[in-house]
C-alpha positions in Angstrom: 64.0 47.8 108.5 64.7 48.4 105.0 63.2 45.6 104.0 59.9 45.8 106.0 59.7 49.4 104.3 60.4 47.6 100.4 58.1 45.0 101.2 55.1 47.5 102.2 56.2 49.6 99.0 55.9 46.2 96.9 52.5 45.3 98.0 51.3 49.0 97.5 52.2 48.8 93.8 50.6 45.1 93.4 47.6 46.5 94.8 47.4 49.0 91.9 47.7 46.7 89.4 44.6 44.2 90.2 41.6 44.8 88.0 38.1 46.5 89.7 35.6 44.5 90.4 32.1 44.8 89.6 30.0 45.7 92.9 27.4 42.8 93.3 24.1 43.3 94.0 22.5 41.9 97.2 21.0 38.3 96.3 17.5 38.7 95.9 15.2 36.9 98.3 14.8 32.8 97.6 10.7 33.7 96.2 11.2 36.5 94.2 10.8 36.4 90.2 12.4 38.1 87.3 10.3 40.1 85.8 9.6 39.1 82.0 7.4 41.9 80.9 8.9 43.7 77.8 10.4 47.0 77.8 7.8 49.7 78.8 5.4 47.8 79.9 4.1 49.0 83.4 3.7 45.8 85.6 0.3 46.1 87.7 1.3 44.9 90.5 2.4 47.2 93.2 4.6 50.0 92.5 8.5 50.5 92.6 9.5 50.7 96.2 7.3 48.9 98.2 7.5 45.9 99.1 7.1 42.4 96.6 4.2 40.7 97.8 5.0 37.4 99.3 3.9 34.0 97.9 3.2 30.8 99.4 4.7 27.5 98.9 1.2 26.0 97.6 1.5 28.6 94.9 4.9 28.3 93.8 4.4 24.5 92.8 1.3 25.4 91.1 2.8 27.8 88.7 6.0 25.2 87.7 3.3 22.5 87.1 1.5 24.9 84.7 4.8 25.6 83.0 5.2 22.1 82.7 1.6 21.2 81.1 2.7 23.7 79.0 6.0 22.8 77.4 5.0 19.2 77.6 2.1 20.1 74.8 4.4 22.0 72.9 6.2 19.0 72.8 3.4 16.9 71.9 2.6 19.0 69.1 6.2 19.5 67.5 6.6 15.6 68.0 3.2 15.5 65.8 4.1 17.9 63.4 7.3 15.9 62.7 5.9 13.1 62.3 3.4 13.9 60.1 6.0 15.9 58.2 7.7 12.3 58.2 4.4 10.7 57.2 4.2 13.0 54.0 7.9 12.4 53.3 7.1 9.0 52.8 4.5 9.3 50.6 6.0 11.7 48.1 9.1 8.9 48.7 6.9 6.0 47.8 5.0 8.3 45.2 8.5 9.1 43.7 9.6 5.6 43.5 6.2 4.3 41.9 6.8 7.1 39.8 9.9 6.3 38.5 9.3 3.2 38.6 6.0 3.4 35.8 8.5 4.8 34.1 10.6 2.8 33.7 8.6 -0.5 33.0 6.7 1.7 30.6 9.7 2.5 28.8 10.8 -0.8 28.9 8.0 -2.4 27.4 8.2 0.5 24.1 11.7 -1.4 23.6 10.6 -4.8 24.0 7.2 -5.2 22.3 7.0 -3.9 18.5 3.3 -4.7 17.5 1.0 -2.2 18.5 -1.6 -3.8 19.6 0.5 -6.3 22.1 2.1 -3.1 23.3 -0.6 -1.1 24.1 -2.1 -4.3 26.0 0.8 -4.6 27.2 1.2 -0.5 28.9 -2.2 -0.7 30.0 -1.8 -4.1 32.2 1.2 -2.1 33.1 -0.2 0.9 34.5 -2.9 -1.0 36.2 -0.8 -3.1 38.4 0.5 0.1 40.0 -2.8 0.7 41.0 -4.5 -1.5 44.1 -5.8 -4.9 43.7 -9.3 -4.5 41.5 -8.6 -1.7 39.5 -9.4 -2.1 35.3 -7.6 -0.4 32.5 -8.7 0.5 28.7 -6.7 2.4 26.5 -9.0 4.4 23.5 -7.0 6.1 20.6 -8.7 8.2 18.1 -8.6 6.5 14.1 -6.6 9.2 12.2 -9.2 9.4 9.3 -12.8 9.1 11.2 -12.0 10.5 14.7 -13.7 7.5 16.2 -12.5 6.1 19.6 -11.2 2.4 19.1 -10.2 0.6 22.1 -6.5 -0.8 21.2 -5.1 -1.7 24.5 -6.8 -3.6 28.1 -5.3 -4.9 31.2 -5.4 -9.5 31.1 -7.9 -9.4 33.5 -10.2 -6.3 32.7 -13.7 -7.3 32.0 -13.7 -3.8 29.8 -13.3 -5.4 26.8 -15.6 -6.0 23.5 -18.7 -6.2 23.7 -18.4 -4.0 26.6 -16.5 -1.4 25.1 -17.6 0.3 22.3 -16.3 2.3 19.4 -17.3 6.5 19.9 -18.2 7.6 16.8 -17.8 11.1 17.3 -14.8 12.2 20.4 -17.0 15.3 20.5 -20.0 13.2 21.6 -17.5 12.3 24.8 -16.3 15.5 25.1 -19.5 17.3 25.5 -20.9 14.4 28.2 -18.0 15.0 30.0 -18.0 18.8 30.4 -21.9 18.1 31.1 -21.6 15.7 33.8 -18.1 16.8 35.6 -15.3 19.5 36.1 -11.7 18.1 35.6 -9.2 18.0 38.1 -7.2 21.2 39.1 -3.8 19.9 36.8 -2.3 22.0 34.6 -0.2 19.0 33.5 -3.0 16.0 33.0 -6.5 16.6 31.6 -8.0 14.7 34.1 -11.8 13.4 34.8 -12.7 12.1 38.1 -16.6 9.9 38.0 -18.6 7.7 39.6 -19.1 5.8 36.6 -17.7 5.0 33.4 -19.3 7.2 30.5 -22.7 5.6 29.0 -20.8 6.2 25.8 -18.1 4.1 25.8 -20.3 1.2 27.1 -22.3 -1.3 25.6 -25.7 -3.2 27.1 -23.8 -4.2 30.2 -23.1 -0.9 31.5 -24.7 -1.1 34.2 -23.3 -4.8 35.4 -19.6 -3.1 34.7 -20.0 0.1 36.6 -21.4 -1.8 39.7 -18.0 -3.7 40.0 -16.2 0.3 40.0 -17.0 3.0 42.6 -14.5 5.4 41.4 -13.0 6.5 37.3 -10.6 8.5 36.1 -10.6 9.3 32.5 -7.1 10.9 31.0 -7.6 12.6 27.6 -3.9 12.0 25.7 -3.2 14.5 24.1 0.1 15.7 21.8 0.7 19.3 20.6 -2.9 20.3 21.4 -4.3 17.4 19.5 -6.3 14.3 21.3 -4.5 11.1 20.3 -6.6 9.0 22.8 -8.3 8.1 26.4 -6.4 6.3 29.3 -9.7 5.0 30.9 -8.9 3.5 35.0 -11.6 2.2 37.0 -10.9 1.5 40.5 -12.7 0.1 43.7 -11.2 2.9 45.8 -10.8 6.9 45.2 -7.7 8.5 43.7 -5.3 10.1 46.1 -2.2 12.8 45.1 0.2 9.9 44.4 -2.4 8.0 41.8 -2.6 11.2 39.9 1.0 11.3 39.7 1.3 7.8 38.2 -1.5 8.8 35.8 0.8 11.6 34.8 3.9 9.7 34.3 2.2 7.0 32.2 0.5 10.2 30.1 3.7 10.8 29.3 5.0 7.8 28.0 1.5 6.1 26.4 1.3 9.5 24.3 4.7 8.4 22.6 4.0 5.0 22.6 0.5 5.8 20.5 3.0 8.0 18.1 5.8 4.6 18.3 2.1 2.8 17.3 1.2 4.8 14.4 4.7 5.0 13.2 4.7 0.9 13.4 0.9 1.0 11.4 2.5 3.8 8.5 5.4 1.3 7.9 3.9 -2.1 8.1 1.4 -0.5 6.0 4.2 0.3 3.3 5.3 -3.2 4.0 1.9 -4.5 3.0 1.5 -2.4 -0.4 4.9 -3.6 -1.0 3.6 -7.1 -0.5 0.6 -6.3 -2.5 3.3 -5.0 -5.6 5.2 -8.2 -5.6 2.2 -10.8 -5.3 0.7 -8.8 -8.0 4.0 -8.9 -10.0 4.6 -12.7 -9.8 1.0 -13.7 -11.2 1.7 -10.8 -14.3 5.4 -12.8 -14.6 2.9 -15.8 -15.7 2.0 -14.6 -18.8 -1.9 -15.7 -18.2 -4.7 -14.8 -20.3 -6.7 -12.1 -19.4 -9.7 -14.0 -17.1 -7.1 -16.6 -15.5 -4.9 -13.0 -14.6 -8.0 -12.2 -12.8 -9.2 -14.7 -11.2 -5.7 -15.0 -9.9 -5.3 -11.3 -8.8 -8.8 -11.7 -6.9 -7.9 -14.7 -5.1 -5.4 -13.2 -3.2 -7.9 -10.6 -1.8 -8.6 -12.2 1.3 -4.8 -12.6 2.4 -4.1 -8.8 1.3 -7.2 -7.2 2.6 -8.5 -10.0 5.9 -11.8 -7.8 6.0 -12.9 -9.0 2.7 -15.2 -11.8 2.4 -15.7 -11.2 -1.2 -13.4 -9.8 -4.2 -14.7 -8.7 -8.1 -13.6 -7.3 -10.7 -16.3 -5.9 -13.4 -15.1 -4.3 -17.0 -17.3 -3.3 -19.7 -17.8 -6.1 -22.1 -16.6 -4.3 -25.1 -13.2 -4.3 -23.1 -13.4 -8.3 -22.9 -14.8 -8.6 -26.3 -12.3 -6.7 -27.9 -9.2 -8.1 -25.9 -9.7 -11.7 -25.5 -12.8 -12.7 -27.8 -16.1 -13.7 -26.1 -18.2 -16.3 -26.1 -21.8 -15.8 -24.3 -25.1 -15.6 -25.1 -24.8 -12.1 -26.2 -23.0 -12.9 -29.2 -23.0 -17.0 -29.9 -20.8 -19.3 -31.0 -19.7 -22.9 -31.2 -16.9 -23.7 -29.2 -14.6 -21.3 -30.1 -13.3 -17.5 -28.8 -13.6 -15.1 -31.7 -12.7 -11.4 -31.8 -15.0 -8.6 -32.2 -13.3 -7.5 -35.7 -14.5 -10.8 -37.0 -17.9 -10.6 -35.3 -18.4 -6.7 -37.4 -17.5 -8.5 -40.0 -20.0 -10.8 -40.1 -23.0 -8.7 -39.1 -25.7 -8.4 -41.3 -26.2 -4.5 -41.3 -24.1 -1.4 -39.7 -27.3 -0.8 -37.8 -26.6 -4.3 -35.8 -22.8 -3.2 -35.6 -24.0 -0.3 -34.0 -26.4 -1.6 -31.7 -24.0 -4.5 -30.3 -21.0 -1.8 -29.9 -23.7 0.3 -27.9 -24.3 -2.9 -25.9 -20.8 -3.3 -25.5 -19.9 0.3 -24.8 -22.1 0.8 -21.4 -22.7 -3.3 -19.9 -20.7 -3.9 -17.1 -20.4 -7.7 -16.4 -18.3 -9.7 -13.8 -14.8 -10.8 -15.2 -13.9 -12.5 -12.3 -15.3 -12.9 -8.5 -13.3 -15.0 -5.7 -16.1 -17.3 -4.5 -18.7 -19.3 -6.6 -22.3 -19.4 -5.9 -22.9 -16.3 -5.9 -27.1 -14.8 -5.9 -28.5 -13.2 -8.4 -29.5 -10.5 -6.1 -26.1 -9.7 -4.9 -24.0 -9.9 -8.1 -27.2 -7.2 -9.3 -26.1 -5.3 -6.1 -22.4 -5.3 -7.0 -22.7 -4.4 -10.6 -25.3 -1.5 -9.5 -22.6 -0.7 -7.0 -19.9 -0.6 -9.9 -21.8 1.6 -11.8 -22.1 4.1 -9.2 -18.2 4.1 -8.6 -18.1 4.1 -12.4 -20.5 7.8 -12.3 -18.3 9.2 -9.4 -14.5 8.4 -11.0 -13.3 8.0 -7.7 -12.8 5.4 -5.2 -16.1 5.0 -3.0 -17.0 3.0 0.2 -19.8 2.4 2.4 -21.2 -0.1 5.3 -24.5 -1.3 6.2 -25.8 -1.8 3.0 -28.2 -4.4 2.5 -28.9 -7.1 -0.3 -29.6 -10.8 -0.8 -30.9 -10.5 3.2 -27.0 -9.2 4.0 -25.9 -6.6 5.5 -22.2 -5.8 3.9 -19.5 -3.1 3.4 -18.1 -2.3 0.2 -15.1 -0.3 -1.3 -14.8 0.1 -4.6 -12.1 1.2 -7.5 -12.3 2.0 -10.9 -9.7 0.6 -13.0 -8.1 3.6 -15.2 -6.0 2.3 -18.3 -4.5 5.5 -20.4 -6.6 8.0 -18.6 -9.8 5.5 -19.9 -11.7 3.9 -17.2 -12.1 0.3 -18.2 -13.6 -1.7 -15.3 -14.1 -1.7 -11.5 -12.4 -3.5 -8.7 -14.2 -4.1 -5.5 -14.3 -6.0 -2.2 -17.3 -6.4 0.3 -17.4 -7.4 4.1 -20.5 -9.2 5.2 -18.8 -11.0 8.2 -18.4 -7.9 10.5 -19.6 -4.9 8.2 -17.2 -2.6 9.7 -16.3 0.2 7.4 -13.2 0.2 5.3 -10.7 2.3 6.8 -7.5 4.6 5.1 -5.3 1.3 5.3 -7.8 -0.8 3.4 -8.2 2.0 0.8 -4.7 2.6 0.7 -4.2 -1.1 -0.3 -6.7 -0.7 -3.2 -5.3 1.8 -4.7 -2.2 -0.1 -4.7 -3.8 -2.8 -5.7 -5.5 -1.4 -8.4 -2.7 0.7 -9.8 -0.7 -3.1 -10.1 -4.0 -4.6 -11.8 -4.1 -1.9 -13.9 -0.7 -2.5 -15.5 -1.4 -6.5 -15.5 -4.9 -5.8 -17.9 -2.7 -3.5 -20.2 -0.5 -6.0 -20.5 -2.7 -8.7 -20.8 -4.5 -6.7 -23.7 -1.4 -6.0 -25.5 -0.1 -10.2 -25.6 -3.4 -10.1 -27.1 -2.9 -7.6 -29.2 0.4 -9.2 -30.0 -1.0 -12.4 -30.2 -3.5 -11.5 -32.5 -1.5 -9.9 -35.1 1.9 -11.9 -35.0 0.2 -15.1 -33.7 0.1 -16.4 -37.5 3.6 -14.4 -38.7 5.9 -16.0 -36.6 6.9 -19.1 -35.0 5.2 -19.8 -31.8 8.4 -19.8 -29.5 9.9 -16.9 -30.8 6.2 -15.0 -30.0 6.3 -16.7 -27.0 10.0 -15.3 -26.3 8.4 -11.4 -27.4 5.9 -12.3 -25.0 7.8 -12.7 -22.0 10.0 -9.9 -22.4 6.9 -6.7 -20.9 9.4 -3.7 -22.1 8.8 -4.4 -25.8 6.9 -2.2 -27.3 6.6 -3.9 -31.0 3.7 -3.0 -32.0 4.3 0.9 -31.8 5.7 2.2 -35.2 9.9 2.4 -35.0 12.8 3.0 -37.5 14.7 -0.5 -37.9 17.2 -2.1 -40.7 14.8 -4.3 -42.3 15.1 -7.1 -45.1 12.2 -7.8 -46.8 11.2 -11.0 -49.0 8.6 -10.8 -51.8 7.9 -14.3 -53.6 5.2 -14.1 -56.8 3.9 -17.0 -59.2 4.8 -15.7 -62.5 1.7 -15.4 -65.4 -0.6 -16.7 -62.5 -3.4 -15.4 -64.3 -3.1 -18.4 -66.7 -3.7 -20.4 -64.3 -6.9 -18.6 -62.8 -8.5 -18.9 -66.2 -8.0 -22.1 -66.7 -8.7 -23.9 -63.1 -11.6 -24.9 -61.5 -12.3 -22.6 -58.4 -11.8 -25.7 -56.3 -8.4 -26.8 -57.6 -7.6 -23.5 -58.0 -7.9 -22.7 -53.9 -6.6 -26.0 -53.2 -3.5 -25.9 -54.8 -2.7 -22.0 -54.4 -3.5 -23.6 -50.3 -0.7 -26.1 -50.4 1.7 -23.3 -52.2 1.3 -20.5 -49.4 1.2 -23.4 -46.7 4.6 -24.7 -48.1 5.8 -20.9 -48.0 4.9 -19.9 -44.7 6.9 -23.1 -43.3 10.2 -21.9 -44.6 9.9 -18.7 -43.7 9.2 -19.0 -40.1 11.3 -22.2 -39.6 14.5 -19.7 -40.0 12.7 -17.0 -37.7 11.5 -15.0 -40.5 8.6 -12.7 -40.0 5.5 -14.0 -42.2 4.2 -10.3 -43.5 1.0 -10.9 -45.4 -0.4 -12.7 -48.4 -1.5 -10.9 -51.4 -3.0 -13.5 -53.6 -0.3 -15.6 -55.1 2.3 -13.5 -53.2 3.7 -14.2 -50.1 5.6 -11.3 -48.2 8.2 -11.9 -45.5 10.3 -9.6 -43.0 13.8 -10.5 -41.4 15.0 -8.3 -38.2 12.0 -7.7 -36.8 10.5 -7.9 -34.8 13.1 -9.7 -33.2 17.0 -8.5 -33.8 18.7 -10.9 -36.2 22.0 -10.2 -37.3 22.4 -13.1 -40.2 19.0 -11.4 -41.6 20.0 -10.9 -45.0 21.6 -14.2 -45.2 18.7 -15.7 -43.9 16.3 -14.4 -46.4 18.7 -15.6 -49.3 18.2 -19.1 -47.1 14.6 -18.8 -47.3 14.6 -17.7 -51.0 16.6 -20.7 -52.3 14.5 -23.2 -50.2 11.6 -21.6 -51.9 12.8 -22.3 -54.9 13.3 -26.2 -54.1 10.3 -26.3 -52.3 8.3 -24.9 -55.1 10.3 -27.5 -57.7 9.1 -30.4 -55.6 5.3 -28.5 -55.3 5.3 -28.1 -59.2 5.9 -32.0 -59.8 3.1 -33.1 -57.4 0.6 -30.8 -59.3 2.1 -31.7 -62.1 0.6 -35.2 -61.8 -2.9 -34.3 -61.1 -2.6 -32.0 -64.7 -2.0 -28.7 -62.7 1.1 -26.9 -64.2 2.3 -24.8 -61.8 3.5 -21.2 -63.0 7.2 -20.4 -62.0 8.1 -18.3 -59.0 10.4 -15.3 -58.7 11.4 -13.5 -55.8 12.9 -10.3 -54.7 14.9 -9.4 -52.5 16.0 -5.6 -50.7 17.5 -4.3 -47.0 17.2 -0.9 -45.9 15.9 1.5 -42.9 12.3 0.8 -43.0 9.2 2.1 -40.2 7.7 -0.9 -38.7 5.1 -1.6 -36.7 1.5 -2.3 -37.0 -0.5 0.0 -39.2 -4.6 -0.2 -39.5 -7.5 0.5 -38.0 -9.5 -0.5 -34.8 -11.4 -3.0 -37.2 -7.9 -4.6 -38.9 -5.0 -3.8 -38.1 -1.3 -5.6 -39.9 2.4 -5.4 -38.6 4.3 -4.6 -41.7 6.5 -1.9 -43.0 6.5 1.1 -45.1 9.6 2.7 -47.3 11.7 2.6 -50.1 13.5 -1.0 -49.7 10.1 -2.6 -49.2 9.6 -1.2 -52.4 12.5 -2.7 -54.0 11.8 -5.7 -53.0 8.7 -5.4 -54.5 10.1 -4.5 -57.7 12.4 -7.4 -57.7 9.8 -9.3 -57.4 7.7 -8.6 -60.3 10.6 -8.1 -62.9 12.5 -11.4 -61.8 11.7 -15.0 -64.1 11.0 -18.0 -63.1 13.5 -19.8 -61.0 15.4 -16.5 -59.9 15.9 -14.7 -56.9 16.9 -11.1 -57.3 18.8 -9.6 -54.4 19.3 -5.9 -53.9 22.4 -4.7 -54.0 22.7 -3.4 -50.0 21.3 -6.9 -48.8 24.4 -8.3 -51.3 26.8 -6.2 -49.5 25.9 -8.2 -46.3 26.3 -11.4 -47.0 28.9 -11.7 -50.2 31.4 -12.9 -47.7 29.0 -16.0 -46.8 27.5 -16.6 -49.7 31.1 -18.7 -50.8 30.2 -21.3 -48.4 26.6 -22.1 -50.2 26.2 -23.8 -53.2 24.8 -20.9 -55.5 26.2 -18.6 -58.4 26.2 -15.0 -57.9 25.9 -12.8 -60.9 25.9 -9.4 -60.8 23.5 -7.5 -63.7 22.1 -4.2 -63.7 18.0 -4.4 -63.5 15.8 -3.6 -66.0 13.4 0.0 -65.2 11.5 -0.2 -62.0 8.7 1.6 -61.9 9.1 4.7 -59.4 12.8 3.7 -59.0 14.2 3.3 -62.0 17.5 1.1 -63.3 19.7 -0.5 -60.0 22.3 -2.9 -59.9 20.9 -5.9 -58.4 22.3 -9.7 -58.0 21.0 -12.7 -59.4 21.3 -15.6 -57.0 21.2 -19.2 -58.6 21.2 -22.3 -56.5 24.3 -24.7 -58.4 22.3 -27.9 -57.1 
């Protein structure tokens, strides 16, 4: 019993314990529908608590088929939208990669290929093969100086090359044709043209056979900063979608650097080439030639400096060549030999005639030297008319499509400046293409110039030089000053000089009682013999002044024996004139006796005168002395100062002479000096 009555007490308590279930509502008949009407929305059909209506079999087939049609065409349309999400996905893919890939083989091209022109050819061949099959590419920058357009770079195959292509004079001519005849594409990025045909102005004759090969251009103004550097021209068979405008924008960017890479590659090969200029230049001036071989030389070289020239001159007023070089034309005759225009003066007849020729001189231009032979009359009038007007500007000048000698040329022209005094003109001329001289070509005149400049002041100076030491001292040693550009011996200078005077004694006697004739022939041989010694041991033959002969030691080249050597010369003197004196002395001509003095001291030298005669000598005190010496020493002596003694009384022991020292008698603006009387022991 008990445990009935625990059992029916245990099940009691389970049945507290169990969880209430939710009370479930009938199942609604197999037909009915859920109602999917939104909240508040008051269905039309019949009212709450009557009875659904009931549908038919038919019906309920019908409405699932609708259903179906329905989702199936959502399908249909998401499937389509995918994949034409997919299509697109591909594009910008395949636009990415030719993207990147321009890129790249643009950028690889800037590292391989230096030369401008080769790598502008070579970009534009580039960017055309990422274009379809048919498609032409030109590549137009703008010319620093004149703003024209100048195709630099084509595709292999394009046929948009020269003649076809043209220069654009003006890039505002283009500018305003293209904002005539289209809009530019919506890119904030890329100024961009889209046209039917390639712009009348950058075609030639054959326009019209070009475009009909194109349906479709697009023309890309390059520009940097704001500033046009050029025109990417493409022409294509087919229209430009999104991903060709992309590809025109990546190879924007790169050709605009690669136009700056150009010009950087132009500037420096530029440099190169003045260098060039410099050193061919300086290698004829290291040749020493005179003046009219220097320039035919310099103008030769023209052609290889300057490959637009077909023709090189310089012109320079004749007094310029008269006075540098001598001249002999039909202007001022001659026989057979070069003469200088101080000699000329000197022979004219009247100052009136001096004054006419230098007027002559002063204002002809003539050609001094011209790279080809053969020349017209017409033209060489055209190019010294030419000079003359570069002359009247005093600046550089250049034009094209001149005319002469039935020619149509270019010219540039230069006038030569030589210590802030124009001298001459340097010129070239282009008759071949008759394009206009550009900023490179001027640059390279003006370095040109500036080099030929320097090689006609140095030419006129060894001239100068030449003219008056040629006679005063021994040819290799003026050939030695000569080669040596730096020396400037002619300009007046402090230098330790010993100076030589060597005088006939009573020479008068001799005057009076000599023919003329005899007299000139033997006072001929005496300065002859004279002149030998003195510059067979280097000296420096000053000047004869009648029976006197005056010599300089030192100068103009450094010597530092030069007070031993003029002792040297002074006792060979002596010999010489002993010998001299017998061979006279058989054709009854006694020959007075010769004295000579001798003096060293800080002297100016250099060449004193005038523009009609001119002397390298010096001026001071010891030349002075020496003078002195001179007059007051007898026969047979040679009286030596007593500074030039100090300098070689250590050497004079190995020569065969007796020094004896004597005080001198008055010299006039000096007075009483002690002096050394040198006496050869022989």
């Amino acid at each position: 019993m008990g445990s009935g009555v625990s059992r029916s007490h245990d099940d009691e308590a389970a049945a507290t314990k169990q969880p209430r279930l939710p009370q479930l509502r009938p199942p609604r008949p197999r037909n009915s529908r859920t109602s999917l009407a939104p909240p508040g929305h008051t269905p039309s059909g019949p009212k709450p608590g009557s009875a659904p209506p009931r549908l038919s079999a038919t019906d309920d087939v019908s409405t699932r088929a609708q259903s179906l049609r329905s989702s199936a065409a959502a399908l249909r349309q998401r499937a389509e939208a995918l994949e034409l999400a997919a299509e697109e996905a591909r594009e910008e893919a395949e636009n990415a990669a030719r993207e990147l890939k321009i890129l790249y083989d643009l950028d690889r091209l800037r590292d391989a290929i230096v030369e401008p022109h080769p790598l502008l050819n070579a970009l534009a061949g580039c960017v055309c093969c990422a274009f379809k099959s048919g498609a032409a590419m030109a590549l137009y920058l703008f010319d620093r100086e004149s703003g024209e357009l100048e195709l630099w770079g084509t595709d292999a195959t394009t046929p948009l090359r020269p003649p076809f292509v043209q220069r654009v004079p003006d890039y505002r001519n283009l500018s305003q044709w293209l904002r005539r005849e289209t809009k530019p594409l919506a890119n904030e990025e890329l100024e961009l043209y889209e046209l039917h045909e390639i712009p009348p102005i950058l075609l030639g004759a054959a326009k019209s056979d070009i475009n009909a090969m194109f349906g479709h251009v697009a023309l890309v103004i390059i520009e940097m900063q704001g500033t046009p550097k050029g025109v990417m021209l493409l022409a294509s068979p087919v229209p430009l979608n999104e991903g060709d405008i992309q590809v025109l924008k990546a190879a924007e960017s790169q050709i605009d650097s690669a136009i700056v890479q150009a010009h950087n590659i132009i500037d420096f090969q530029l440099s190169s080439k003045e260098l060039e200029v410099i050193y061919k230049l300086d290698k004829i001036r290291d040749r020493h030639l005179a003046l009219d071989d220097m320039l035919k030389a310099c103008v030769s070289e023209m052609s290889d400096i300057i490959p637009q020239a077909d023709l090189s001159f310089v012109l320079l007023y004749k007094l310029e060549r008269f006075m540098w070089r001598g001249l002999a034309s039909a202007d001022v005759p001659q026989e057979g030999h070069d003469f200088t225009l101080t000699s000329y003066l000197s022979q004219s007849e009247s100052s009136g005639s001096k004054r006419m020729l230098l007027r002559e001189l002063e204002n002809a231009l003539e050609v001094a030297a011209i790279s080809k032979e053969n020349i017209s009359e017409e033209l060489i009038c055209s190019i010294l008319e030419l000079g003359k007007n570069a002359l009247d500007m005093g600046a550089m000048t250049w034009d094209h499509n001149l005319r002469a000698a039935q020619m149509t040329f270019s010219a540039l022209l230069i006038p030569l400046v030589l210590s802030n005094h124009i001298i001459g003109v340097f010129g070239v001329l282009d008759y071949t293409k008759n394009k206009p001289f550009l900023m490179a070509d001027r640059r390279l005149m003006s370095a040109i110039a500036s080099q030929m400049d320097t090689a006609i002041f140095e030419s006129r100076e060894s001239f100068r030089l030449k003219e008056v030491l040629g006679r005063s001292l021994d040819k290799r040693v003026l050939e030695k000053l000569l080669e040596d550009p730096d020396l400037r011996l002619l300009t007046p200078e402090r230098a330790v000089v010993t100076v030589l005077f060597a005088n006939l004694r009573k020479a008068s006697l001799l005057v009076e009682n000599t023919t003329p004739e005899v007299l000139g022939n033997f006072l001929n041989s005496f300065l002859s013999e004279m002149s030998k010694i003195v510059v067979s041991h280097e000296g420096t033959l000053d000047k004869f002044m009648g029976n006197e002969v005056m010599a300089l030691f030192n100068v103009p080249v450094p010597q530092q024996d030069h007070a031993l050597k003029a002792i040297r010369v002074a006792l060979d003197m002596q010999r010489a004139h002993g010998k001299l004196a017998r061979e006279w002395q058989t054709k009854n001509v006694r020959s007075p006796p010769l004295g000579i003095g001798i003096a060293t001291g800080e002297l100016v030298v250099g060449e004193f005168g005038c523009s009609l005669r001119s002397d390298y000598t010096v001026i001071g005190r010891a030349a002075n002395l020496a003078s002195r010496l001179c007059s007051v020493a007898q026969g047979g002596e040679v009286l030596v100062a007593e500074a030039t003694y100090r300098l070689v009384h250590q050497a004079l022991g190995t020569l065969p002479v007796l020094c004896t020292p004597m005080e001198s008698p008055p010299l006039k603006g000096i007075g009483r000096v002690p002096v050394f009387k040198i006496t050869c022991t022989e």
